[in-house]
C-alpha positions as CSV (number, residue, x, y, z in Angstrom):
1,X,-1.5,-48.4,30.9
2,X,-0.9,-45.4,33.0
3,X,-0.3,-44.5,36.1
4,X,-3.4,-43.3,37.1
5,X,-6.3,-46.2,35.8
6,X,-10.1,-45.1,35.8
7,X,-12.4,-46.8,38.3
8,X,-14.0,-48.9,35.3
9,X,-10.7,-50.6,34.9
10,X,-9.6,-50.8,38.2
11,X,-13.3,-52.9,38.8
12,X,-12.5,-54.8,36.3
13,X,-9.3,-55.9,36.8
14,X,-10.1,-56.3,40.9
15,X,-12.8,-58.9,39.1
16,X,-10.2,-60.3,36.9
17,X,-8.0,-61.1,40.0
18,X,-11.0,-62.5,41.9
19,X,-11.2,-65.1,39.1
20,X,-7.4,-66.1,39.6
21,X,-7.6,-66.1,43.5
22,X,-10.6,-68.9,43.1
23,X,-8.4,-71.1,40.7
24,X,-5.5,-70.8,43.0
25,X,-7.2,-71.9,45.4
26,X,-9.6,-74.8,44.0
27,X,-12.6,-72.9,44.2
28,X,-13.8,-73.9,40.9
29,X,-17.4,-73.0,41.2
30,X,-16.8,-69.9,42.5
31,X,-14.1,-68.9,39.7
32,X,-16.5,-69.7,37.2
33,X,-18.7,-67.6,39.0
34,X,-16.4,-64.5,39.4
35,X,-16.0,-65.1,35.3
36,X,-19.7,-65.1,34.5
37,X,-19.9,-61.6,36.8
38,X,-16.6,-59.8,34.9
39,X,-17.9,-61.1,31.3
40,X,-21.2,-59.1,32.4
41,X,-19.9,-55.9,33.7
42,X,-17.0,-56.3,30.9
43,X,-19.7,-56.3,27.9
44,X,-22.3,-53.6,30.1
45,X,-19.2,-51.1,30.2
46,X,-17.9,-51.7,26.2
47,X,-21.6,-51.6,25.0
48,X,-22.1,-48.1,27.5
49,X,-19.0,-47.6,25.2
50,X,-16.9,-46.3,29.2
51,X,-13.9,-47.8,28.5
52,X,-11.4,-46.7,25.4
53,X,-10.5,-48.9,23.3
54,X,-6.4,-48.6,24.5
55,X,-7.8,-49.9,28.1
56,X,-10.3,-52.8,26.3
57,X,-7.3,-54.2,25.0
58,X,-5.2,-55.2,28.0
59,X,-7.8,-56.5,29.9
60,X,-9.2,-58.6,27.1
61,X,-6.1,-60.3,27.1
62,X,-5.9,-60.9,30.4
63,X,-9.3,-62.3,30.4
64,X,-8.9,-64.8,27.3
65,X,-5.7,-66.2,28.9
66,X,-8.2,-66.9,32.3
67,X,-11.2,-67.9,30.0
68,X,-8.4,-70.6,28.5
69,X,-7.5,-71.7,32.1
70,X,-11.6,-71.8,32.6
71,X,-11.9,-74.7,29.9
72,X,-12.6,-77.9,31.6
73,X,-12.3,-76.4,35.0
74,X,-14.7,-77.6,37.1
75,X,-15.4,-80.6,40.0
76,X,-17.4,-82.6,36.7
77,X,-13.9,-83.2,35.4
78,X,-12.1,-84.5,38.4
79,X,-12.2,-88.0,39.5
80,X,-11.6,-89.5,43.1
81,X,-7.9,-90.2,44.0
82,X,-9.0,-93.7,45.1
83,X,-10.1,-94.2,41.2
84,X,-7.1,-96.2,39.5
85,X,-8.0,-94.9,36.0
């Protein structure tokens, strides 16, 4: 991308670095969150058809690599570290 980004994309990667904040520092809930909030605005902006398809495509990538980090994230998965097993 260029220098100079449009405030749609500059929102939506501020979101996108919200998310990675959270998961570096174990807030899983909140990640999750941040990720429900960017999918939102992401598919609002696309459908209002805002951002061009040459700035879609970054960020897209940038949010499936998160969304793959997102699978199985969450306090549900994580077990005591008293628990032997």
């Amino acid at each position: 991308m260029g220098l100079f980004k449009s405030k749609y994309v500059r929102w939506l990667e501020n979101l996108l670095e919200h998310v990675q904040m959270d998961m570096s520092n174990n807030y899983k809930d909140s990640a999750h969150e941040q990720m429900e909030n960017f999918e939102k605005t992401f598919a609002e902006y696309k459908e209002a058809k805002i951002l061009k398809d040459k700035e879609i495509e970054p960020i897209e990538e940038r949010a499936n690599e998160l969304r793959e980090k997102l699978k199985g994230y969450s306090h549900k998965d994580q077990r005591p570290y008293w628990s032997k097993n």
